[in-house]
N, C-alpha and C positions, 0 to 999 in steps of 0.2 A: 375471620375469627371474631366472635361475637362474644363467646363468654370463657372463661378456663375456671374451675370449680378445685379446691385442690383439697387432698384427703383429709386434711383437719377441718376443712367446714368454711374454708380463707374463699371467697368469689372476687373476680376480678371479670367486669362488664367493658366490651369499646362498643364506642359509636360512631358513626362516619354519615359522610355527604357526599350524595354523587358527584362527581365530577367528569365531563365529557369535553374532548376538544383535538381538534387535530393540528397535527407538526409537520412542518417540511423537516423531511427526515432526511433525506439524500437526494441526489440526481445521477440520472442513468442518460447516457449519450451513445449515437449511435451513427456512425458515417458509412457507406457502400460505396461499391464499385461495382455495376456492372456490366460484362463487356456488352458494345453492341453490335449483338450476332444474334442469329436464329435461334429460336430453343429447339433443343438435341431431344432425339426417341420420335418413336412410330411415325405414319406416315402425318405429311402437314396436313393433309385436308384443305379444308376451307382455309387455314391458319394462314396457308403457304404466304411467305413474307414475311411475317410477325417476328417484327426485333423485339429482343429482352429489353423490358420496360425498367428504364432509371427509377430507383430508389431512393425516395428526397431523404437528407439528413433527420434525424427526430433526437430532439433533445427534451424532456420531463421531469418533473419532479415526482419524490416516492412520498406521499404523504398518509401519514399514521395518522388514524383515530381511533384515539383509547376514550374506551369509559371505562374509569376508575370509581373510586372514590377518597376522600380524604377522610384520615381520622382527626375523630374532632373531639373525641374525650375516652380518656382512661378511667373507671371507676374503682379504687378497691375500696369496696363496700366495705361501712363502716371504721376505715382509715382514712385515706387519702384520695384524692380528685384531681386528674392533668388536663388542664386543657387548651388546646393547639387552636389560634388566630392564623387569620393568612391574608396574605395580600394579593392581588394581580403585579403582574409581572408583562417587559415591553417584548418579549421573543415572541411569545407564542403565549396559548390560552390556561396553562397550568397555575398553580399558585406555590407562590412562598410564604415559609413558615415565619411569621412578624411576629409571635409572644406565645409562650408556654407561661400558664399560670397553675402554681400549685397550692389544692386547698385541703386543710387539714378537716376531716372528717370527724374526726372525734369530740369538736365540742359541737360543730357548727358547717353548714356542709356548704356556706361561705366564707367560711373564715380564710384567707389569704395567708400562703404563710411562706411563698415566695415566688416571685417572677421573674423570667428571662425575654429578655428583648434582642430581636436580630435587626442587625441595619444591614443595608446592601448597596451597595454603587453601580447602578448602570453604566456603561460603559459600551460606547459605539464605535463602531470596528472600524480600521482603516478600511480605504480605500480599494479591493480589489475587484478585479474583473469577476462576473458571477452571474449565475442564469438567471435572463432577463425576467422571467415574470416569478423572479424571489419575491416572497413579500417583505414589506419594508421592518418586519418583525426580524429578520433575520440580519438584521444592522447591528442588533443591541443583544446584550449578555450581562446576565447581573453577576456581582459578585458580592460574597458575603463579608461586607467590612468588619463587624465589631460583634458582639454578644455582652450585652450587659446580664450580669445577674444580681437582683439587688431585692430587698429585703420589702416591704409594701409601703412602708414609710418613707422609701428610698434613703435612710439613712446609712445602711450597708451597702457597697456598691463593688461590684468584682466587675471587669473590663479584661476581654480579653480580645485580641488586636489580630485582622487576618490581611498579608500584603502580598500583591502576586508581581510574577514577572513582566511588567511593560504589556498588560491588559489591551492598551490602547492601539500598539501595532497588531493584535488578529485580525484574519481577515472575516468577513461576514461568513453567517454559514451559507451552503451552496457554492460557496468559492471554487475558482477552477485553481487556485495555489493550494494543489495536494501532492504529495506525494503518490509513492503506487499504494500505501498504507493507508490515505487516507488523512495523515497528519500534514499541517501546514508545511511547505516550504520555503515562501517567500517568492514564489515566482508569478508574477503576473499572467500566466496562461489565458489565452482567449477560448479554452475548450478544458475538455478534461479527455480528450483523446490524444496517446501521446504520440509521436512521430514515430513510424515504423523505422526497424532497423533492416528491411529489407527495403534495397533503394528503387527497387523497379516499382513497391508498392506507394515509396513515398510521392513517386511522380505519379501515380493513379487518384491519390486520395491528398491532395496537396493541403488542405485545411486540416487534418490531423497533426498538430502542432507542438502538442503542449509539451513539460517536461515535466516531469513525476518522478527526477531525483529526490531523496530524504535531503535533509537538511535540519541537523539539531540546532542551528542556531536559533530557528524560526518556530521551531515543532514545540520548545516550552514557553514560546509565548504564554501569556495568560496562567501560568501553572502558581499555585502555594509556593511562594519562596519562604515567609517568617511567619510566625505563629508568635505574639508577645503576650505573657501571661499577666495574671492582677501582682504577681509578687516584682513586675518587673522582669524576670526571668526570661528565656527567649531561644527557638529552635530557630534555625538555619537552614533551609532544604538547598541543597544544588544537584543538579541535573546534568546529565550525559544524553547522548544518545545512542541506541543500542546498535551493538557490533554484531558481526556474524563470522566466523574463522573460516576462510575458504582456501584454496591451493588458487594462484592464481601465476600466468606466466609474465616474467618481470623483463623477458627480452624487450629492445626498443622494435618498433615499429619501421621496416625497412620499406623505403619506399622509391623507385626507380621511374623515371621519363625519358622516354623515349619517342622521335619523331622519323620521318622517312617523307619526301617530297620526290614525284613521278619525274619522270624527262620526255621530252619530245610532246606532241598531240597524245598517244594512250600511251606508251612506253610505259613499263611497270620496274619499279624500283623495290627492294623490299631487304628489309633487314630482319637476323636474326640474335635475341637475348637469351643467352641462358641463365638458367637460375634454379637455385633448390630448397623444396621447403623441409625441415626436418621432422614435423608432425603435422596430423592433417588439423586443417583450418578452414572458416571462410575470409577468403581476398576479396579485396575491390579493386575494379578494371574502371580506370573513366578514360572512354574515348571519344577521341572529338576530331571529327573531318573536316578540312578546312576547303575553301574552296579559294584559289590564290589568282581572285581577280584581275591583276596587272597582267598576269601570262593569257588572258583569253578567257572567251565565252565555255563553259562546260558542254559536253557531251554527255547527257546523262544514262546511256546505256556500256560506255566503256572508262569514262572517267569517276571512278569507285576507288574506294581504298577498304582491306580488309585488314585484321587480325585474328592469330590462329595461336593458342597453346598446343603442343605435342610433351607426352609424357618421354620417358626414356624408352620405351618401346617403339615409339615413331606414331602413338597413338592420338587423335585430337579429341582432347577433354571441353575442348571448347574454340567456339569460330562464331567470328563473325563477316560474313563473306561480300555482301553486295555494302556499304557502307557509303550512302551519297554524299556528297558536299554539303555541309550546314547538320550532320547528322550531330550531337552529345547525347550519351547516355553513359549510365556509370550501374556496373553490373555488378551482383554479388556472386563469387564461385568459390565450389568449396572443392577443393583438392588434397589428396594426401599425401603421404610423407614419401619424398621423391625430388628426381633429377628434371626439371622441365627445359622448354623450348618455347618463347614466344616470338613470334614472327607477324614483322606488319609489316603492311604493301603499300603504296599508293602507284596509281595509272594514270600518265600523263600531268604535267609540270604543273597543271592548273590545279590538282590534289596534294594536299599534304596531311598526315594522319599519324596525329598524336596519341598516346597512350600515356597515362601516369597510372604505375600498378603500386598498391601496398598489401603488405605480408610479414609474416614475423618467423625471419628465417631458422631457428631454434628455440629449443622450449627450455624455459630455467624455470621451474615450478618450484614456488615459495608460497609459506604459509602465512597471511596476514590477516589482521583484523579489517571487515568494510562494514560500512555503516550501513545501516539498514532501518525501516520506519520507525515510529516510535522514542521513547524519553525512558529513561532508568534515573534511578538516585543514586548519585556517587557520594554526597555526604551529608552528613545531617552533624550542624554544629548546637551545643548545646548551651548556656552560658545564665550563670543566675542574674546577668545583668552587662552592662552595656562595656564596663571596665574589664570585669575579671575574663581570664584567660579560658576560652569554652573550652568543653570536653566533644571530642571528634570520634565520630561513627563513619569509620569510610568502609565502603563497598567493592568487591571486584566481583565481576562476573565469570568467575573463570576457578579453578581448581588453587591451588598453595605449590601444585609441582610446578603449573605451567601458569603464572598471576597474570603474562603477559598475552595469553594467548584467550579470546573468548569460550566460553562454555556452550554457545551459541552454533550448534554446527549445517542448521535446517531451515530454513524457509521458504514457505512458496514461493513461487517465479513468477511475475507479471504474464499476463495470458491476458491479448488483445485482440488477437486476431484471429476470424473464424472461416471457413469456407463449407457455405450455406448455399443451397439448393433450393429455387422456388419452384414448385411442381404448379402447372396448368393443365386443364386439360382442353379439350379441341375435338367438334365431330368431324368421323374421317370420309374424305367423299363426298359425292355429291348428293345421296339420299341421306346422309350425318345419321345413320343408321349404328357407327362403331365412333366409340368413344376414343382419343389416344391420350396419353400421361405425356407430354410436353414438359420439360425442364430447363430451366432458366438458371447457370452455378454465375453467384457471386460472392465477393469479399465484404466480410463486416468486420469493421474495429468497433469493439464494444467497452465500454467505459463506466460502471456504477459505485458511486461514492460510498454504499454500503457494504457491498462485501469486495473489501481489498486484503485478500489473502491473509484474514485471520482463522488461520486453522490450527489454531491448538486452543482449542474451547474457546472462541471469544476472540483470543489474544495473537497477535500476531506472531510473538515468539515465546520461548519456554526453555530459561537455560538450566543445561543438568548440575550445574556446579554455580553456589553464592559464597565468596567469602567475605564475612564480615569483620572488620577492624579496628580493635578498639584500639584509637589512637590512629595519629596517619598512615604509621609503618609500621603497623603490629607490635610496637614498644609497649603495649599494657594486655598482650594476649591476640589470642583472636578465635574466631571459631568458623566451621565449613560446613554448609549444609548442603548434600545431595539429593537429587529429586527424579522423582524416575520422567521420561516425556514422551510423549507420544501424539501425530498429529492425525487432525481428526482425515477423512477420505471423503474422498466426491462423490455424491451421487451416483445411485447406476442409468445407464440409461433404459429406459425401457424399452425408447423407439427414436429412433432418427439419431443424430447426433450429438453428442454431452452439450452441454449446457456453461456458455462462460459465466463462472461467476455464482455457479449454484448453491444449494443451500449444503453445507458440508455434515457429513454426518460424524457423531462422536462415539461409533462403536470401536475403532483402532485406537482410540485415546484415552480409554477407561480409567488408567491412573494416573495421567496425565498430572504434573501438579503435586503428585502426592511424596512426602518425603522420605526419602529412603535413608538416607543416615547421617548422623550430624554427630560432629567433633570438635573436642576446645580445644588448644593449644598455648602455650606460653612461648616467649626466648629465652634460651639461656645465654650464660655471659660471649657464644660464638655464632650469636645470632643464629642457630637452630631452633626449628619447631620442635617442641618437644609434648606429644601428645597426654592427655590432663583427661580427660572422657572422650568415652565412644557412643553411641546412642543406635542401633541398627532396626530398621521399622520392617516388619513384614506383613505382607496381607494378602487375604484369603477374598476371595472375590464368590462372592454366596450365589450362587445360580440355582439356591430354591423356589424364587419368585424370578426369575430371570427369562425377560422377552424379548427377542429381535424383530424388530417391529422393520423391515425393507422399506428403503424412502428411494424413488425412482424420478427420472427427471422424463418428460415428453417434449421432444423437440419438433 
């Protein structure tokens, strides 16, 4: 925007300065696993032998180069003149706005006739673990201390004061302390890839470590807590972190051990557990063979020890049958709701063969609040000065029927792991006159600090119901405002497999955000709501200029 011209004959001119420069924006991580076996399809040809080639780990940074520009002056001709100073800055190559000066135009088109000054405090991040070739820009974070506004003779002076939460414990950016959101945790992570919950994959991919629980304690590091004005006056911000209302099962966690030791040279000994699970789940089985050196040398074609589940039909859902001496592994099965049978063996005195199973033998489904990434305001206190008693604006997230229950009932689910295909190909025969497609399937855990399952425009979450509270407990009223929500959808694919982590499109979330109806309320003397206004919003969605533009992912 260069000029805006307005029907009385009013012009208002900007000017600006280029400005070019690139940011560590994020980091993308990426660990495999793949087996080493032959690649699968058409004849080997020449190939014959060719193990699937290891895939080294790749860890990057995503870096943004913007050319912008800054503006560097407002004109409205023949009135008034703004014009915007700036500073460099230790992050990265952007600038800060250091003085707005305002000139009155009407006598003199330097006449001074007020100025504002920004101060800022750098501020170098604790200490955490973070991709090695961060640049050291990514230590430091300004923040905006004070804003004078003061008169040209500086005899007028207005002061207005900005103080944040413990600035000093963030971690640098690039940090592997994130959450699956993206928002700090506090956790020292050596990766930003987090431990699979499938235990066969954890023993494949052993350096995928990290944990990417939320954590509100950590997540408003650095945030606006007080705002102090020139009258003395003074807001208050405190912070939560945001909930999500799920059904979750509240049974404890049963968990049984059991062992069995052989007799004689092979003699086979073997015990049977029953047990029953009441809805289907995944269990964990860790078994571990021992091999009981004082009774002798092993045999290792008859001294094995096995275990078998059988459902109540006499069916095996699962077996593990030649089990050698020194074997542990710890298995994940998922079975459903039903009467089982497991049974483990060991052969010969020099075998003994442990089992510890857990499972959750009935389901008591309850509905709770869990946390999840990101910060909300719970209150904003208000106070004309340091003495008098502030006035309180508290927040819930959640409806007036249900205050205790969040509004929050959707969000994306962390999505780590992919199973990926590398195709080769290979001439077939001895003349390589035929070509053949050679396939290599391995595991990637995929990890980018930019898109962590914000899929409701931007924003991680999107609750249908705010209410706000004048006073802590609704003693001076309150009012509710609903919102319609809707989250954005992934990519289609066009070809090959979806894409973790793609770019999400905002055609299912059209009104996402936008507010559907809002209500005031008072108490009366029995502490009832008693409705005061209704406000109901409707809208018409114009598909006269209306284009779906198809965004595909290629894998």
């Amino acid at each position: 925007l260069i000029k805006i011209v307005h029907p009385n004959g009013d012009v208002i001119n900007f000017s600006y300065s280029p400005l070019e420069y690139t940011y560590d924006q994020g980091l993308t991580q990426m660990k495999y696993y793949v087996p080493q076996v032959p690649p699968s399809g058409g004849e080997m040809g020449i190939c014959g032998g060719t193990i699937c080639s290891i895939i080294p780990d790749m860890s990057c940074a995503n870096l943004l180069r913007t050319q912008g520009y800054l503006l560097d002056e407002i004109n409205i001709v023949g009135n008034a003149r703004l014009k915007f100073e700036y500073i460099s800055r230790n992050d990265c190559g952007d600038k800060l706005v250091s003085k707005i000066i305002l000139y009155n135009n009407l006598f003199s088109s330097s006449q001074v006739a007020k100025i504002w000054n920004f101060f800022y405090n750098t501020v170098t991040a604790h200490t955490y673990n973070k991709f090695i070739s961060s640049p050291i820009g990514t230590n430091y974070t300004p923040y905006l201390a004070k804003i004078i506004e003061r008169s040209p003779d500086s005899t007028n002076l207005l002061q207005y004061l900005f103080l944040y939460n413990d600035p000093s414990s963030r971690p640098p950016r690039l940090s592997f302390a994130q959450d699956h959101w993206g928002y700090f945790n506090g956790i020292n992570n050596t990766t930003l890839v987090p431990k699979p919950d499938d235990t066969t994959l954890q023993q494949k991919i052993p350096s995928a470590t990290a944990d990417r629980s939320p954590d509100n304690r950590y997540a408003l590091k650095g945030l606006l807590s007080k705002i102090i004005y020139p009258t003395g006056g003074m807001d208050s911000i405190i912070y939560e972190g945001n909930e999500i209302n799920t059904s979750t099962n509240a049974s404890p966690i049963h968990e049984f051990t059991n062992s069995i030791t052989g007799s004689g040279l092979r003699d086979q000994e073997m015990k049977d557990i029953p047990f029953s699970i009441g809805f289907t789940q995944y269990t964990y089985l860790q078994i571990n063979c021992i091999h009981n050196v004082q009774n002798g040398d092993i045999d290792p074609l008859h001294n094995i020890g096995s275990v078998s589940i059988k459902n109540a039909n006499g069916i095996i859902v699962f077996e593990e049958s030649t089990l050698t001496p020194g074997t542990n592994q710890q298995v994940q099965i998922q079975l459903l709701s039903g009467n089982y049978t497991m049974t483990i063996k060991a052969n010969g005195n020099v075998v003994t063969t442990n089992v510890v199973y857990d499972f959750v033998p009935n389901s008591n489904v309850q509905n709770k609040n869990s946390l999840v990434g990101g910060i909300r305001v719970k209150a904003v206190f208000t106070s004309a000065n340091e003495i008098d008693t502030p006035a309180i604006k508290r927040y819930y997230y959640s409806s007036l029927n249900t205050i205790n229950q969040s509004s929050l009932s959707s969000v994306a689910s962390p999505l780590y792991v992919k199973l990926d295909t590398t195709r080769l190909f290979c001439p077939a025969g001895f003349n390589q006159t035929k070509v053949n497609y050679l396939y290599c399937e391995h595991t990637t855990l995929f990890s980018n600090s930019i898109h962590n399952f914000n899929d409701y425009q931007s924003s991680p979450i999107s609750y249908q119901s705010v209410v706000e509270s004048n006073g802590d407990r609704f003693e001076n009223g309150c009012s509710q405002s609903d919102f319609y929500t809707g989250a954005g959808s992934q990519g289609q694919a066009l070809w090959g497999a979806p894409i973790i982590g793609n770019t999400i499109s905002n055609a299912s979330s059209l009104l996402n955000g936008k507010l559907k109806e809002e209500q005031t309320f008072k108490l009366d003397i029995h502490n009832s709501f008693i409705l005061q206004n209704q406000i109901v919003n409707n809208y018409k969605i114009d598909t006269r200029v209306n284009k779906i533009i198809p965004g595909f992912t290629v894998a």
